[in-house]
C-alpha positions as a printed Julia matrix, in Angstrom:
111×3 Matrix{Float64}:
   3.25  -15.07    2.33
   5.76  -14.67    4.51
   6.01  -11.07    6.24
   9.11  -10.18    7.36
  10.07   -7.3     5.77
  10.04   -3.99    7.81
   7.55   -1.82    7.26
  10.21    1.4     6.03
  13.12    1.56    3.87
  14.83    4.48    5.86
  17.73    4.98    3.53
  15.0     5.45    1.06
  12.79    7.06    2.83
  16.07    9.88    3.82
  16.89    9.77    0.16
  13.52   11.0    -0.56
  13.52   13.86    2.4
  17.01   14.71    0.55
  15.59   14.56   -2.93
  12.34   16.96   -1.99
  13.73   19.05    0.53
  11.1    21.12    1.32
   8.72   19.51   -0.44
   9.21   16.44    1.55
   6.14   17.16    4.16
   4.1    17.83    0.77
   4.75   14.34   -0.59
   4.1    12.19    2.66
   0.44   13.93    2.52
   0.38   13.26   -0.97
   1.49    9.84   -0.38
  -1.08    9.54    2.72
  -3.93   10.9     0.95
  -3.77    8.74   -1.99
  -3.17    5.65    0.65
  -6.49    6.21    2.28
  -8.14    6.79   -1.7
  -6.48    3.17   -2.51
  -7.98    1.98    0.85
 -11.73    2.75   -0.2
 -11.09    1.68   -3.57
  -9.89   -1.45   -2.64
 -12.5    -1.93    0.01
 -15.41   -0.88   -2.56
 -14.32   -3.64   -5.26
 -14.35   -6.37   -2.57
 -17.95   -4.88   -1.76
 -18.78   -5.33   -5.45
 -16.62   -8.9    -6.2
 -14.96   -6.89   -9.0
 -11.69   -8.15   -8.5
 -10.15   -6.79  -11.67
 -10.98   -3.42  -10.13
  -9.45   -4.84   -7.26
  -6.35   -6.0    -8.59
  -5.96   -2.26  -10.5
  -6.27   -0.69   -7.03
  -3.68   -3.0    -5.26
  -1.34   -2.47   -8.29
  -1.54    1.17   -8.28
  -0.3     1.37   -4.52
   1.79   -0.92   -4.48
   3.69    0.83   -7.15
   3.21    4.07   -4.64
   4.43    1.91   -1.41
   7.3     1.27   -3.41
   8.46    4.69   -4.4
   8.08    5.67   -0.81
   9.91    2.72    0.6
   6.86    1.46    2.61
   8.33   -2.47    2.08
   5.65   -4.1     4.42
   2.93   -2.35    2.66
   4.32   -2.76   -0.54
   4.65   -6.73   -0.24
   1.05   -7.06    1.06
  -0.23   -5.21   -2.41
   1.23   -7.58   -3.99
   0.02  -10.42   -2.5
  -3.53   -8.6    -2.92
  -2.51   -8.12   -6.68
  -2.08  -12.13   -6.96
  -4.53  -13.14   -4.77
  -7.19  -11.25   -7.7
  -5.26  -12.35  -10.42
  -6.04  -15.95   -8.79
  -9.78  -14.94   -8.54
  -9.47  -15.75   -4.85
 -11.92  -13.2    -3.08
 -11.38  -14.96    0.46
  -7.83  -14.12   -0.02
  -8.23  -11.02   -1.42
 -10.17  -10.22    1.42
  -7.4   -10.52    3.68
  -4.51   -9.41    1.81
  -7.22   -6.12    2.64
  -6.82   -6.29    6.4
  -3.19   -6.96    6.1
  -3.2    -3.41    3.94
  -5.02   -1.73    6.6
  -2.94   -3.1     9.24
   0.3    -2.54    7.39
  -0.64    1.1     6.37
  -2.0     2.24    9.86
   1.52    0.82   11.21
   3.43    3.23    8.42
   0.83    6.11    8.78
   1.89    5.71   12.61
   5.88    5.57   11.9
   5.39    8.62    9.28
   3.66   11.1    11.5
């Protein structure tokens, strides 16, 4: 699980301020909003043990990381993604706090 990755793609991250022009400040709330939904869902499934909810919540934004560049953050869904599909809750657990850690570092970078 090794974590070297950065935590932005800036060329992607410019292509996207390119690409949305105005709308750019629209889609990093957008992207922040649904971050912090992802965050609670992911958090409430390890509350319940339902790791397939889990695993749906982890996939969802890790698929979102990636369309925003956020390669750190991306990476650790995935490893949350795997660590459900290997019904390994202690794991799952903290593939969590390396989202939170990951996505307060980003949130940080893309204010």
């Amino acid at each position: 699980m090794s974590d070297q990755l950065p935590d932005v793609d800036n060329a992607a991250l410019e292509a996207l301020r390119e690409l949305m022009q105005e709308d750019y400040p629209l889609l990093l709330e957008t992207f922040l909003g649904d971050a912090k939904l992802r965050l609670s869902q992911l958090r409430e499934a390890l509350v319940n043990e339902d790791l397939e909810a889990y695993r749906q919540a982890a996939h969802s934004f890790k698929g979102s990381c990636g369309n925003m560049g956020a390669l750190a953050l991306e990476r650790a869904c995935l490893n949350a993604e795997n660590a459900a599909l290997q019904g390994d809750t202690a794991d799952a657990s903290y593939c969590y706090s390396r989202i939170r850690e990951r996505f307060t570092r980003l949130q940080a970078q893309l204010s």
